[in-house]
C-alpha positions in Angstrom: -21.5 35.1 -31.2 -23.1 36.0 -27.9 -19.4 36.9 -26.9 -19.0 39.1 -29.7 -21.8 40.9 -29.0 -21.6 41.1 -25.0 -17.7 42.6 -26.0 -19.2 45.4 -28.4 -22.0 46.4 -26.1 -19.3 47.1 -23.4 -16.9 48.9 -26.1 -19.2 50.8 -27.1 -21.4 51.7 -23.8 -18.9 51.2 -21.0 -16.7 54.3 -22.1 -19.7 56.2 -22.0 -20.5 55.3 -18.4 -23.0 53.5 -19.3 -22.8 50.3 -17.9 -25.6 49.1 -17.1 -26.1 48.8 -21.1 -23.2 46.6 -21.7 -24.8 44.1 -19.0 -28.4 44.6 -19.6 -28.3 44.8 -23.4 -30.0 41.2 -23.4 -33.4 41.8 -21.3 -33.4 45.3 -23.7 -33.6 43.6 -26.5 -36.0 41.1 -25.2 -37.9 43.7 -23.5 -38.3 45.4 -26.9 -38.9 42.1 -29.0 -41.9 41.4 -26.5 -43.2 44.9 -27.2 -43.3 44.1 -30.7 -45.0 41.1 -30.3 -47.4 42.6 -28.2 -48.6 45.2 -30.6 -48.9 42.1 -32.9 -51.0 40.0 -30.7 -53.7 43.4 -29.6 -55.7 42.2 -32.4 -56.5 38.9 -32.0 -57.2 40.1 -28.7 -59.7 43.0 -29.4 -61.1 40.6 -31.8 -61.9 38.2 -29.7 -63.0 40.5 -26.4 -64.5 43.5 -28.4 -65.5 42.6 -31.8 -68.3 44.9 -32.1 -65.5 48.0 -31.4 -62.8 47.0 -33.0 -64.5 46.0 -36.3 -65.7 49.7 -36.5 -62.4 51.6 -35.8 -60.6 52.6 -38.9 -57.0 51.8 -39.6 -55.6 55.0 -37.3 -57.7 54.4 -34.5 -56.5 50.7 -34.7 -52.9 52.2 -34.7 -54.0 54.1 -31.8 -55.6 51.4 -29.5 -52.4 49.1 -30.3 -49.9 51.9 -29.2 -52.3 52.7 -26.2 -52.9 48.9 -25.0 -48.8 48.5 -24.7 -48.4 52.0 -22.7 -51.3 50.5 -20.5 -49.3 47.6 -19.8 -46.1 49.3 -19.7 -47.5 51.8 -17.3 -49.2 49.2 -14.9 -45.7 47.4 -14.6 -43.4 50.7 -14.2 -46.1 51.4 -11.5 -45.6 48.4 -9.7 -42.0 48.8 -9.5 -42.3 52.5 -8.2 -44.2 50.9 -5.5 -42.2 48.7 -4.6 -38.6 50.0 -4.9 -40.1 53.6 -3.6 -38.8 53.0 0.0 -35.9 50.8 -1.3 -33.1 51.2 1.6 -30.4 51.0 -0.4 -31.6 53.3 -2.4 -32.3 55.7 0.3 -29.6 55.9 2.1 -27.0 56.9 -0.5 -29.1 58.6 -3.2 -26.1 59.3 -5.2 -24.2 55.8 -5.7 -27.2 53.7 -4.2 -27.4 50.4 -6.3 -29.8 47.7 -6.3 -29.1 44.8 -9.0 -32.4 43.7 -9.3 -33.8 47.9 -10.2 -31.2 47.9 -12.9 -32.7 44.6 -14.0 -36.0 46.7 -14.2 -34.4 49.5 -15.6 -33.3 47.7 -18.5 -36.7 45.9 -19.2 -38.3 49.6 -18.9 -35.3 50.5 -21.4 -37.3 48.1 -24.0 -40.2 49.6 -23.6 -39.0 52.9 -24.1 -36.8 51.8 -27.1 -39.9 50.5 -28.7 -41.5 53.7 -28.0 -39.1 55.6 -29.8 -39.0 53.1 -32.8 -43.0 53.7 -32.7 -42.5 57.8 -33.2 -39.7 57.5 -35.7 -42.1 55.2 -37.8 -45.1 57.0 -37.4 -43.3 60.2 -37.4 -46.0 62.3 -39.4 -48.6 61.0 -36.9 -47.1 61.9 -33.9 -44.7 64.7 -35.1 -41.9 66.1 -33.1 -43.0 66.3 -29.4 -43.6 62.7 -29.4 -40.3 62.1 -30.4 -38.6 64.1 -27.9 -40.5 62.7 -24.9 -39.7 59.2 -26.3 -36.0 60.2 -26.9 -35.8 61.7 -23.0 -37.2 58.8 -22.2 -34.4 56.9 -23.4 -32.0 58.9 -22.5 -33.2 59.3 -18.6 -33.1 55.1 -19.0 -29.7 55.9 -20.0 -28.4 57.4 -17.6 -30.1 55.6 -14.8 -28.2 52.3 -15.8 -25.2 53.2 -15.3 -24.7 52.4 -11.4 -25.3 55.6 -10.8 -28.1 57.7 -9.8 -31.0 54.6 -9.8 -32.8 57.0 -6.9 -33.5 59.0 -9.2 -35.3 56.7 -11.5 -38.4 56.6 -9.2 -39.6 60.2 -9.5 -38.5 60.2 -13.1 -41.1 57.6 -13.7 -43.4 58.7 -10.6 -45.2 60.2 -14.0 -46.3 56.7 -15.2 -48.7 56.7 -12.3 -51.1 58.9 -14.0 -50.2 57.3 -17.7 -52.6 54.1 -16.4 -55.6 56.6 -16.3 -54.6 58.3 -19.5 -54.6 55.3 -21.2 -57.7 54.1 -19.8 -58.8 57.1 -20.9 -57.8 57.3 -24.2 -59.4 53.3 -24.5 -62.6 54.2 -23.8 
């Protein structure tokens, strides 16, 4: 069945120059099934830490705090990889075809995040509304793109943004 699946995710990404989703399609997947799960476990876990706040939020602010915990997260990891891939020589020196295996591995982990994301405003679509939506589709499609073997260079400033997304969501927690 695996086989199956690994030969659709090529037919259907590969023609599209997408590559990197007909081998990554796995830690995606994964990536997004662990987002889930977090979201599920931020309860327990303001429950236990702050039971005081959490018992007093109502059921939008608990939406809020859940969505806001996994960007936290999400945006302390991107912002490690930024770091470290920021001076990445292979990366450097040929901006245009520069590949690095292990990036695309992060690319397609950041991939679930963003697919989750998405999920999240399509769901909640009347919450969030239509700008949400869009910056969580360009999201996806910037992942997209940057998994293809092509172009990972340009992954770093497009996510250089995330830096500041650890103090929003700070922000937004307190």
């Amino acid at each position: 069945m695996l086989a199956t699946l690994n030969s659709w995710a090529h037919a259907l990404f590969d023609p599209l120059h997408l590559t990197g989703v007909g081998r990554y399609w796995q830690p995606m997947l994964i990536s997004w099934v662990l987002h889930v799960g977090f979201v599920k476990l931020i309860p327990t876990v303001s429950k236990h830490f702050a039971p005081e706040l959490y018992r007093r939020m109502s059921k939008e602010d608990k939406r809020a705090w859940k969505t806001s915990m996994v960007g936290l997260v999400h945006a302390v990891y991107d912002s490690w990889f930024i770091i470290r891939y920021f001076n990445d020589p292979v990366l450097n020196n040929d901006r245009m075809d520069g590949y690095n295996p292990q990036f695309e591995l992060y690319l397609a982990l950041a991939m679930g995040y963003y697919a989750w994301d998405l999920t999240v405003c399509i769901l909640n679509f009347k919450s969030y509304g239509p700008m949400y939506l869009i910056h969580a589709g360009l999201g996806v499609f910037g992942i997209l793109i940057m998994t293809s073997r092509h172009l990972q260079f340009y992954a770093i400033p497009f996510l250089l943004p995330e830096f500041s997304s650890v103090f929003l969501n700070i922000r937004h927690l307190l």
